[in-house]
N, C-alpha and C positions, 0 to 999 in steps of 0.2 A: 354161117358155118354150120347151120344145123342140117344133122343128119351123117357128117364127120364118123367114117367108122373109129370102132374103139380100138383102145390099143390093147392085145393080145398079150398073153402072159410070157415072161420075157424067161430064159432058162439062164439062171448062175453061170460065172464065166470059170467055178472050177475045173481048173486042171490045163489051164490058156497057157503056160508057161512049157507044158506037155506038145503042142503042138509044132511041129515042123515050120521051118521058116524055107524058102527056095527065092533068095534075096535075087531083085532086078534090080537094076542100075538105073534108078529113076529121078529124077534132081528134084530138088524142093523149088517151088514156088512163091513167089510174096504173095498175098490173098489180096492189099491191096491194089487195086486197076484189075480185079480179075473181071468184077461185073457191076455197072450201076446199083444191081441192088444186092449188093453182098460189101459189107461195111466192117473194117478193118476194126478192132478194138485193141489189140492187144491188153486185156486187163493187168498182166501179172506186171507189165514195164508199168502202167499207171499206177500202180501199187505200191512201188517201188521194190520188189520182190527183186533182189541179188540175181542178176547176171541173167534177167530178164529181157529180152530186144522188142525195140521200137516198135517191130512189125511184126505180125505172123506170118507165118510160112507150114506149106504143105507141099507133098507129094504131086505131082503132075496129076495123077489120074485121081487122085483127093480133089485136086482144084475144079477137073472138068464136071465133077458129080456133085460140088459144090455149085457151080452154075446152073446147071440143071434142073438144081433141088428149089434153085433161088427162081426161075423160069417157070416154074413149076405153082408159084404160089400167086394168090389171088391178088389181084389188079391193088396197089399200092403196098404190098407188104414187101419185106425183104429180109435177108440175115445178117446178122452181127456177129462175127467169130469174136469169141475170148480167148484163143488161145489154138495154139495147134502143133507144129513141131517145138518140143520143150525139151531144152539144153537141161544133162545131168546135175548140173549147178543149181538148175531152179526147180527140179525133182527133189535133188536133197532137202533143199532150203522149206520147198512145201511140205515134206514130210516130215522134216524135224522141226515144221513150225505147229503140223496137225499133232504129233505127238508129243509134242512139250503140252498144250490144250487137254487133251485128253491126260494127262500126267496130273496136271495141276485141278479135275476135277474126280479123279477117280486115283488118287493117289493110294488106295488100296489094292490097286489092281497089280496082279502080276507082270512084268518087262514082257514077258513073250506075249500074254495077252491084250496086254494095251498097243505091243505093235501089230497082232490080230486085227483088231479095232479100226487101228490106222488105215491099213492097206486095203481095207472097205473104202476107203473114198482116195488114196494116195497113195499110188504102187511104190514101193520101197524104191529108193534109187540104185540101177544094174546098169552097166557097160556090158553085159552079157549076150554075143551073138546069138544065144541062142534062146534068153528070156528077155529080150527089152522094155522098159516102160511103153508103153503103146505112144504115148506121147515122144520119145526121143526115137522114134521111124517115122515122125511124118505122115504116119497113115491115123492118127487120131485129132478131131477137132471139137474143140469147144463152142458150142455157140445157141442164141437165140433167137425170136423174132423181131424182126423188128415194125413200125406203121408206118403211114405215110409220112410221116417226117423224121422219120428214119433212125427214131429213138427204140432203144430197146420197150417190147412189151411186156407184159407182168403176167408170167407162167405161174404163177403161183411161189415161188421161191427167189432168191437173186443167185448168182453164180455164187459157187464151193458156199452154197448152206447145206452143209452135212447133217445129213440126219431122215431121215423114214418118211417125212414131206418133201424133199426131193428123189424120191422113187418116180421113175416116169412113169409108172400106174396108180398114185399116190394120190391120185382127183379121180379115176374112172368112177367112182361110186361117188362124186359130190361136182351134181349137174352146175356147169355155169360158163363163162368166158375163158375161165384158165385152163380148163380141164380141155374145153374146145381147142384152145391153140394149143395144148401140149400133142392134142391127137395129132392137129393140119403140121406141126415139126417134124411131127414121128413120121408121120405118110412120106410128106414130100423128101425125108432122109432114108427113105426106107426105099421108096420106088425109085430113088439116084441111085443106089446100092451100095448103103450104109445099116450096119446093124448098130443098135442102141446099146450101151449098159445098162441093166434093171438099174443099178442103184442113184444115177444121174439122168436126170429127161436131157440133159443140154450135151451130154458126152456121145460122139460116134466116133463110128470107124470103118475103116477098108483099107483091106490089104492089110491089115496089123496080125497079129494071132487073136485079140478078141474078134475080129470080122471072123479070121477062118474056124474057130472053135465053133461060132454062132453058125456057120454055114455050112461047118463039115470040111470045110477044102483044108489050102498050102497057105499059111501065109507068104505073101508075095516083099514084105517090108522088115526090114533089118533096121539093127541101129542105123541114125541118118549122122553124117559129119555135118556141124554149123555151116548156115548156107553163107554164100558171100551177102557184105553189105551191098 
């Protein structure tokens, strides 16, 4: 992997909620059977995280750029989605599980400020056509690398470790193997046509409003209804 360009300074996603939505009718996907090496996890159902499902699911044109990305990577690697269309139930659940955490260790903090705090790693939960969780349209997924046997690899953090070491330029200045695959995820999610959030290496998107804030466009993805089993 050496030689891997670096990952580029990534611009804050204030003011995504500002951004126009021009919703298509585009159905969700199950991610697994989409590609030999694109590996179903659903963490938050193994978690047992409230009203969590089995499987993940994306957006059509999410799915095809997730093969892509996954085609795209060097002879035995592949990815592991953690998550990807996420029901308001387990929006709330994860936020009112990150803020009860941050309650209980900054219990001096002000309410408005500790849900400040929160919404750094866990967008408040909205049914809002016009501001939705990026994850309740389908157009955001959660995910890793994986190796030849198809386990997830060590980026340097595990999925939702909140905190300034999962910045996805949080290795650029500390040369070694994590920093390297953080880059080969960002590339091969970046040339499928996924933008990142600064404050998660593992979090993308298309077609949501953080993709079109990052690109200037329309986002293309609205709230999504529960896909069928």
């Amino acid at each position: 992997m050496d030689g891997l360009r670096p990952i580029p300074h990534l611009l804050p996603n204030f003011g995504w909620r500002e951004v126009p939505i021009e919703a298509v009718d585009e159905p969700l996907v199950a991610v697994d059977g989409l590609h030999p090496r694109i590996a179903d996890r659903a963490e938050y159902h193994r978690w047992g995280i409230p009203g969590a499902m089995p499987r993940s699911w994306v957006r059509r044109g999410v799915a095809e750029r997730l093969v892509a990305a996954a085609e795209s990577l060097p002879d035995g690697m592949g990815l592991a989605v953690w998550d990807g269309y996420r029901p308001l139930e387990v929006q709330r659940a994860l936020f009112d599980r990150y803020l009860a955490e941050l309650i209980a260790v900054h219990p001096e903090m002000p309410a408005d400020a500790v849900e400040e705090a929160a919404a750094k790693y866990v967008t408040p939960p909205s049914r809002s056509v016009y501001a939705p969780p990026p994850h309740l349209t389908g157009g955001a997924v959660d995910l890793t690398l994986t190796g030849a046997d198809g386990a997830p690899l060590d980026l340097g953090t595990g999925f939702d470790a909140f905190g300034p070491e999962a910045g996805t330029r949080a290795l650029e200045d500390v040369p070694g193997r994590e920093r390297d695959l953080r880059r080969l995820l960002f590339w091969a999610m970046h040339d499928a046509g996924f933008t990142n959030y600064a404050e998660e290496w593992w979090h993308f998107d298309h077609g949501d409003q953080f993709w079109a804030l990052a690109t200037g466009g329309v986002a293309r993805y609205g709230p999504a209804d529960p896909p069928s089993p």
